[in-house]
N, C-alpha and C positions, 0 to 999 in steps of 0.2 A: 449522603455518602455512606456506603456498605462497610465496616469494618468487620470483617469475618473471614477469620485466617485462612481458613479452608475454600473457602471461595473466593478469594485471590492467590491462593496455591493453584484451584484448579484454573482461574482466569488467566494464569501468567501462565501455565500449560499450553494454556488454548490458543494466548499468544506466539509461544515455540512454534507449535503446531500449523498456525497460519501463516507464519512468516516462512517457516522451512521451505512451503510448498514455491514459494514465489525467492527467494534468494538461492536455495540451496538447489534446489529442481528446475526453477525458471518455467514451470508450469501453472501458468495463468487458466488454463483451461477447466484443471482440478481444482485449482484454489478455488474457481469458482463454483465447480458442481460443489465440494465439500463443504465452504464458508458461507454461500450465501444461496438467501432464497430465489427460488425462481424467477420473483420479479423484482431483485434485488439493485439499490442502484448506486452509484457512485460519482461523488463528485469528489474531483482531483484539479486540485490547484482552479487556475481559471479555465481547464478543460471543459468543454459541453459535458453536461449531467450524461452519465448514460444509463439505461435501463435496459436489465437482462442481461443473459451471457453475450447473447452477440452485441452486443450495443457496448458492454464493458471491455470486453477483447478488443474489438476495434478503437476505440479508444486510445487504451492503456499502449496499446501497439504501435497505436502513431508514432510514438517515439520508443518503446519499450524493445521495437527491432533491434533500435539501436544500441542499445545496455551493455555491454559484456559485460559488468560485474553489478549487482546488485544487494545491498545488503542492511536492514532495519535493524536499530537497537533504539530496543524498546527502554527508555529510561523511567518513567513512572507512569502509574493510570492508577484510574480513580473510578469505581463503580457508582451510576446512580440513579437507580432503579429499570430504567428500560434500555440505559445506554453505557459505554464507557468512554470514559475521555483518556485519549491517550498522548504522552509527550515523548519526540522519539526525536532521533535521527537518524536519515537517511543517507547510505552510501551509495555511490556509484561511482562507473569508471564507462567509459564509449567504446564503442568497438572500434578499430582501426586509428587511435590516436596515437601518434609515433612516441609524444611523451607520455600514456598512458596515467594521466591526471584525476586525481582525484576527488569528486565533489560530494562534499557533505554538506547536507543542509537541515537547519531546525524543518520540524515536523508536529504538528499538534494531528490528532486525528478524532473522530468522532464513530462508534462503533456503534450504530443501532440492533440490539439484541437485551434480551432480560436476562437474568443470571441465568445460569446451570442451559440456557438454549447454545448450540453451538454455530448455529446461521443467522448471520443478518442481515437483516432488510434494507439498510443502508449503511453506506460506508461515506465520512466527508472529511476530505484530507488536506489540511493550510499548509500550502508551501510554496516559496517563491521558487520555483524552478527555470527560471528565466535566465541564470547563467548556463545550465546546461542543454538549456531548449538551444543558445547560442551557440554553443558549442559544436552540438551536434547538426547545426544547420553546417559551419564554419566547414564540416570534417564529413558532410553527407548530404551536400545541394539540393537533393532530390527532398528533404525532408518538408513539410511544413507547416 
């Protein structure tokens, strides 16, 4: 594990930086040219792995249509040497829910990159999302 102020100054940067683009802008598109490599890949929850931009957009999309609010806090991470471990949790709210409900859920993540690189070549993210995959089927039939 890396204990070096200034390189978890700039890693918790990098975290702002990456989440802004996906809570605050809701642009998947950038996050992806910006954060990750070209054959960068992703596995989320028990989603199929995807590889690339289009492979990750369509994905993350499946349900990420549906999102109206979206929002990561980033509670601690841990550098160690070609990766970081990250422990977070995840907001969200659906589009069209008349109670406009809130689901948080624990999040660990896995950020393959070395220090001071700002793309990585994979991203692998524990989370049970299976009350809101519910949800959003309950509130968007067409989903699945």
């Amino acid at each position: 594990m890396v204990d070096d102020v200034k390189l978890k100054e700039e890693t918790k940067a990098w975290f702002d930086a990456f989440f802004d683009l996906t809570d605050v802008k809701g642009d998947f598109s950038s996050w992806i040219d910006t954060f990750h490599t070209p054959d960068s890949e992703v596995v989320f929850g028990n989603l199929p792995k995807a590889k690339g931009k289009a492979e990750i957009i369509k994905t993350i999309g499946s349900f990420g249509r549906y999102v109206a609010t979206l929002k990561h806090e980033l509670l601690r991470f841990d550098i160690v040497e070609d990766r970081i471990w990250g422990e977070l949790k995840i907001h969200y709210t659906i589009k069209n829910d008349p109670n406009n409900q809130l689901f948080v859920f624990p999040a660990a993540a896995i950020y393959h990159k070395k220090p001071h690189e700002t793309k990585i070549h994979r991203l692998d993210v524990f989370a049970d999302l299976s009350p809101l995959f519910a949800k959003i089927k309950e509130l968007h039939p067409e989903f699945k």
